[in-house]
Backbone as a ProteinNet text record, in pm:
[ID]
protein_1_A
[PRIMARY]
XXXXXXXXXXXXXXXXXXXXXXXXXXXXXXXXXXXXXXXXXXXXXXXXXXXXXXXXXXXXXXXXXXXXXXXXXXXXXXXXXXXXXXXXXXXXXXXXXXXXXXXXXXXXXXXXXXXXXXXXXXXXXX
[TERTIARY]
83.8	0	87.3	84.9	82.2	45.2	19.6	-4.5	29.9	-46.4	31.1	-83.4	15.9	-20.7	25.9	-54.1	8.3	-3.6	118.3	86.1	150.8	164.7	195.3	132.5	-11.8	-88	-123.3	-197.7	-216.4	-294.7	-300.3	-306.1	-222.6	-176.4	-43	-106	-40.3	-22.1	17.9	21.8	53.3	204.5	271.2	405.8	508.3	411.3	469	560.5	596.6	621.2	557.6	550.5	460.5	581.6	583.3	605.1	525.2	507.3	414.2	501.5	465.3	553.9	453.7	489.5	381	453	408.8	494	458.4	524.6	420.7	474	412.1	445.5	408.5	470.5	461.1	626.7	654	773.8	813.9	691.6	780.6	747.8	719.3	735	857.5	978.9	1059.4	1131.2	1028.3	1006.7	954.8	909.5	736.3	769	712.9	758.9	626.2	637	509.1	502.7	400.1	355.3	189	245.8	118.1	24.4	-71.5	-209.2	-276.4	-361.4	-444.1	-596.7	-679.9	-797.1	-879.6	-1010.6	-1069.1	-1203.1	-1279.2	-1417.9	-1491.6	-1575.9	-1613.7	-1542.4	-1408.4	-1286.7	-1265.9	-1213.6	-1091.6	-990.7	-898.7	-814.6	-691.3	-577.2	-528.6	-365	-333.2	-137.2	-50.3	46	120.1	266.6	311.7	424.6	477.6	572.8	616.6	758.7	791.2	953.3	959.6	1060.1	1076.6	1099.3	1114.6	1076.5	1280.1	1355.2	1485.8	1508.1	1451.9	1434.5	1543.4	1618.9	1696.4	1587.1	1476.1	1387.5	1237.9	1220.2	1088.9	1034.3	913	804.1	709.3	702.5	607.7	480.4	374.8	283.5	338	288.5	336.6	303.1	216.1	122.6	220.9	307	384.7	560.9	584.7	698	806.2	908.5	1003.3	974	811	803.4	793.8	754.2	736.3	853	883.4	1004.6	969	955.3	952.9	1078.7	1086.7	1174.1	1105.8	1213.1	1161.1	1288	1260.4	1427.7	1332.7	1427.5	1333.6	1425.8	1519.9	1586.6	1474.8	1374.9	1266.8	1125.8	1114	1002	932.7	935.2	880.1	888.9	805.7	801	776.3	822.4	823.8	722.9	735.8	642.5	703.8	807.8	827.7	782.5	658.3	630	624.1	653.9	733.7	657.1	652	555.7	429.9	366.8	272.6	79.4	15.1	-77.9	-187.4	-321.8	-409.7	-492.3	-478.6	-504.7	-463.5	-335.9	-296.8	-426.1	-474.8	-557.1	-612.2	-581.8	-672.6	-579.5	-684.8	-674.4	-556.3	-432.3	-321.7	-274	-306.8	-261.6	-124.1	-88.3	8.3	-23.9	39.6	5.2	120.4	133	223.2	186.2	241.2	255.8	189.1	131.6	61.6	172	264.6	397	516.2	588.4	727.2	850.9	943.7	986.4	1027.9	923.6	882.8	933	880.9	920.6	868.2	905.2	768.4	681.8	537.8	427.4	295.4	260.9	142.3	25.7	3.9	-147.3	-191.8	-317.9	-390.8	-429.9	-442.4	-485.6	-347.2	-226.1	-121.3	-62	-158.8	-154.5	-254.3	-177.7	-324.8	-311.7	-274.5	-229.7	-249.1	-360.2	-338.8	-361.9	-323.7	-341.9	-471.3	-483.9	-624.6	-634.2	-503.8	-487.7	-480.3	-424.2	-401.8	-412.8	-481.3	-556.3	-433.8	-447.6	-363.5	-423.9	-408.2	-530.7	-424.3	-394	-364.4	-407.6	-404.4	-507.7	-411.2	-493.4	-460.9	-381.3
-119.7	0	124.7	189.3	334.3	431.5	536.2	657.6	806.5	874.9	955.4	1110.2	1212.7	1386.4	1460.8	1502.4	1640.7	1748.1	1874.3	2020	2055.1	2231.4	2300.3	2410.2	2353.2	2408	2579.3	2612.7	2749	2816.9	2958	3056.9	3153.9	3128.6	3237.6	3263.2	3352.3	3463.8	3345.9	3342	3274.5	3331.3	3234.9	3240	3231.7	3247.3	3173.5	3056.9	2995	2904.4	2837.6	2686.9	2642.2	2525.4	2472.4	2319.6	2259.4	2161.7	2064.7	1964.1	1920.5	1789.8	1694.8	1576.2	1460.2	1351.5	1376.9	1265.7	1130.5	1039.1	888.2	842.4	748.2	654.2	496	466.9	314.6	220.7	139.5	80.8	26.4	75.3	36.3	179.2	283.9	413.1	396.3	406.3	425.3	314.1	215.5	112.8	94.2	206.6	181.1	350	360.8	400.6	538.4	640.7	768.4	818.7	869.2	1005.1	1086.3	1175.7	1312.6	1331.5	1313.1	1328.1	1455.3	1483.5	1576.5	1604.2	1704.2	1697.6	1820.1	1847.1	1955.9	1906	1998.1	1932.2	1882.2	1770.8	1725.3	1690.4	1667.7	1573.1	1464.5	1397.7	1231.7	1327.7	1220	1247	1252.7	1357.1	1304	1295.9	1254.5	1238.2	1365	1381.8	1473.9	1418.6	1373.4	1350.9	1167.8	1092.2	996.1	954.5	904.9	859.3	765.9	645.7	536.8	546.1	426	413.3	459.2	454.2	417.7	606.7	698	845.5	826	726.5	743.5	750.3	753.8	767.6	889.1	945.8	1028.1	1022.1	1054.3	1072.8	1209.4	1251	1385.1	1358.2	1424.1	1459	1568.3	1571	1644.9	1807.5	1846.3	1981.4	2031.9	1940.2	1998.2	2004	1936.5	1909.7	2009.7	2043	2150.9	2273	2236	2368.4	2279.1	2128.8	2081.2	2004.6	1978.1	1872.2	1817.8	1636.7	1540.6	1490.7	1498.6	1439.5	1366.4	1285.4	1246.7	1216	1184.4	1165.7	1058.6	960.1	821.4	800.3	886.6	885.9	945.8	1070	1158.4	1083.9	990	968.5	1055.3	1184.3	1261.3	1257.3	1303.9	1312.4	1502.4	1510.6	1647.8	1698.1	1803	1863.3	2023.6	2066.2	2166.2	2213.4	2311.3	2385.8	2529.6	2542.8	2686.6	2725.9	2863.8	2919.3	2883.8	2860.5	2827.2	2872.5	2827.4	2888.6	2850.8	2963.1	2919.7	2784.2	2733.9	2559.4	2477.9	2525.3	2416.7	2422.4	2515.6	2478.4	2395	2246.6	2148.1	2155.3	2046.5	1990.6	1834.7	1879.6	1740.3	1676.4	1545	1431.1	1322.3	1347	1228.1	1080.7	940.8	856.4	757.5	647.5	534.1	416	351.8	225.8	128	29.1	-98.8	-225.2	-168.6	-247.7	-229.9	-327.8	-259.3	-241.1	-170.8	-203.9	-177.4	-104.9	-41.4	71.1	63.3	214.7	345	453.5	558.9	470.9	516.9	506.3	573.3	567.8	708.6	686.1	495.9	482.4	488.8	529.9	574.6	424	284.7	229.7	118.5	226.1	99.8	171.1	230.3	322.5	288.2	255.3	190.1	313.9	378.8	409.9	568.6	667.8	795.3	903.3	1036.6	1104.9	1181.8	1312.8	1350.2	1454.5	1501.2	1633	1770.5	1860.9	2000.8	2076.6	2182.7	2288.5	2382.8	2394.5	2476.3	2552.4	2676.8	2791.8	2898.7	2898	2976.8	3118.6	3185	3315.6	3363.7	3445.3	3475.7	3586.2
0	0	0	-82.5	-83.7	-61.1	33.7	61.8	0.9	-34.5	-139.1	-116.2	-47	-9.8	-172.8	-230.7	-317.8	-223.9	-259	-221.8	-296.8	-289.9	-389.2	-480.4	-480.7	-576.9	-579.7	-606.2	-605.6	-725.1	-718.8	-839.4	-865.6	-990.4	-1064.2	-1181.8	-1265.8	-1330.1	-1485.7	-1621.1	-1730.1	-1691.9	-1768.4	-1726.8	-1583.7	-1488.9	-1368.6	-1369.3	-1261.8	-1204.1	-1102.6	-1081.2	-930.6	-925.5	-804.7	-764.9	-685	-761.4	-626.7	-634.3	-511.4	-452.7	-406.9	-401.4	-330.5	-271.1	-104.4	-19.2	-33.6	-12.7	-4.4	118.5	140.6	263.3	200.5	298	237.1	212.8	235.1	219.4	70.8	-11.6	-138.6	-241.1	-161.1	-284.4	-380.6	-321.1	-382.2	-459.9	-513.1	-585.2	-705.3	-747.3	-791.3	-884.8	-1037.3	-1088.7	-1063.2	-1105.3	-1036.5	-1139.7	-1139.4	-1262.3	-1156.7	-1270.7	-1246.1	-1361.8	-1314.2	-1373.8	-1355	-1462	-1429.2	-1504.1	-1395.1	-1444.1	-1424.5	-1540.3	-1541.8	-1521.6	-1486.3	-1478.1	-1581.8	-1618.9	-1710.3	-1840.2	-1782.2	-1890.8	-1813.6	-1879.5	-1862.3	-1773.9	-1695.5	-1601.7	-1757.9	-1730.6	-1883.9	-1793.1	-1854.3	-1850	-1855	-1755.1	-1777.9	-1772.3	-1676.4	-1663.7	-1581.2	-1621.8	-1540.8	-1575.5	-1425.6	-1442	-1351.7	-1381.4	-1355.7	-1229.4	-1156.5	-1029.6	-980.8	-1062.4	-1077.1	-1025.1	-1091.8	-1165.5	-1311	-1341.3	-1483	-1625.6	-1631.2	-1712.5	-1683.5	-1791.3	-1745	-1913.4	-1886.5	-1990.2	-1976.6	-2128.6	-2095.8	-2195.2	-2162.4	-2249.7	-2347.7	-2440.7	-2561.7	-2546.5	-2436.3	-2414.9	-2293.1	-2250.5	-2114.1	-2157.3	-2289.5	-2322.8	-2324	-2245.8	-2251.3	-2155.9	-2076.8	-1996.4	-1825.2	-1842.3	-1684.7	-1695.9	-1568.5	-1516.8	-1435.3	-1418.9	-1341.1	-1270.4	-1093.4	-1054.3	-904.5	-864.6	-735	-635.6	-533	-373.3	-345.8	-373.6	-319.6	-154.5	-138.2	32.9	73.1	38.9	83.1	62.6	-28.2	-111.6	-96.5	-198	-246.3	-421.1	-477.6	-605.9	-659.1	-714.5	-744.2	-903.1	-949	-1074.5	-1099.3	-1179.8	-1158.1	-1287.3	-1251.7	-1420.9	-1409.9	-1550.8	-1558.6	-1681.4	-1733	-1861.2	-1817.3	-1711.6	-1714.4	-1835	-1844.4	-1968.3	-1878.5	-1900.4	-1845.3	-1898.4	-1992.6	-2034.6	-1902.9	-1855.1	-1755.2	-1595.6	-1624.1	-1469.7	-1496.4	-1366.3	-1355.9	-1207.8	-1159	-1033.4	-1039.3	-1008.4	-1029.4	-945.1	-960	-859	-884.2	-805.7	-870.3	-817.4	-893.3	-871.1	-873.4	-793.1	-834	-866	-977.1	-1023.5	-965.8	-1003.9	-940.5	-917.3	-977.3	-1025.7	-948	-930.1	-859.8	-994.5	-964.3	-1064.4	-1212	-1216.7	-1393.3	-1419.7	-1577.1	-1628.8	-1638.2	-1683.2	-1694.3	-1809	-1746.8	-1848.2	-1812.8	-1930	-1966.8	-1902.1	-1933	-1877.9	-1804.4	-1775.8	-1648.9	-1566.5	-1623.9	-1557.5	-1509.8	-1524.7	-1455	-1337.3	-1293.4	-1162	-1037.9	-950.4	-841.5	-744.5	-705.4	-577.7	-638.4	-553.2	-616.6	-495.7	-520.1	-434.1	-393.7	-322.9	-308.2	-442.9	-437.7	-547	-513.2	-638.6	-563.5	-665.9	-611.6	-731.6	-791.9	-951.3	-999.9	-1083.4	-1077.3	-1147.4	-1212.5	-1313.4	-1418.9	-1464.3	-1397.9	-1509.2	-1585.4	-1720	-1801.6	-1772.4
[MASK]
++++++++++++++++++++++++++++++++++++++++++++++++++++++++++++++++++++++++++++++++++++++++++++++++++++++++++++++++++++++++++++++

């Protein structure tokens, strides 16, 4: 079992910066490969970011590519989200999640994720 806090969130300005971070608990976080999800009201939860349980691998969505950065301290088990340029498109509410898997690599899909957080509001204005 996994346990998993986002914070961070907030409201900024387009072009800002935010970090959210998300603690876990559990004796095999730093096992288990994480990504960040996100969501708007009356959409699909969609993909933003994941990296291997190792951190030598990460994956981006194509809408975050070159402006977010995925990292994590598996000595901390924390997982990190650092986005920068921010656009008001990006407000959604983002959770991060870990792997059902020990072990693995980054990946996109939403359903190879068991373990998710409560989430943390990120509001963009124009």
């Amino acid at each position: 079992q996994v346990h998993l806090v986002e914070s961070g969130g907030g409201l900024v300005q387009a072009g800002d910066s935010l970090r959210l971070s998300c603690k876990g608990s559990g004796r095999t976080f730093n096992r288990r490969a994480m990504a960040w999800f996100r969501q708007v009201p009356g959409k699909e939860r969609e993909f933003v970011a994941a990296i291997r349980w190792t951190g030598s691998e990460t994956l981006y969505a194509d809408s975050v590519k070159g402006r977010f950065a995925i990292s994590r301290d598996n000595a901390l088990d924390i997982l990190f989200l650092q986005m920068n340029s921010l656009k008001p498109e990006d407000t959604a509410v983002y959770y991060c999640a870990s792997h059902q898997t020990s072990y693995t690599g980054a990946t996109s899909f939403f359903g190879d994720y068991a373990f998710w957080g409560q989430g943390t509001q990120v509001t963009v204005s124009p």
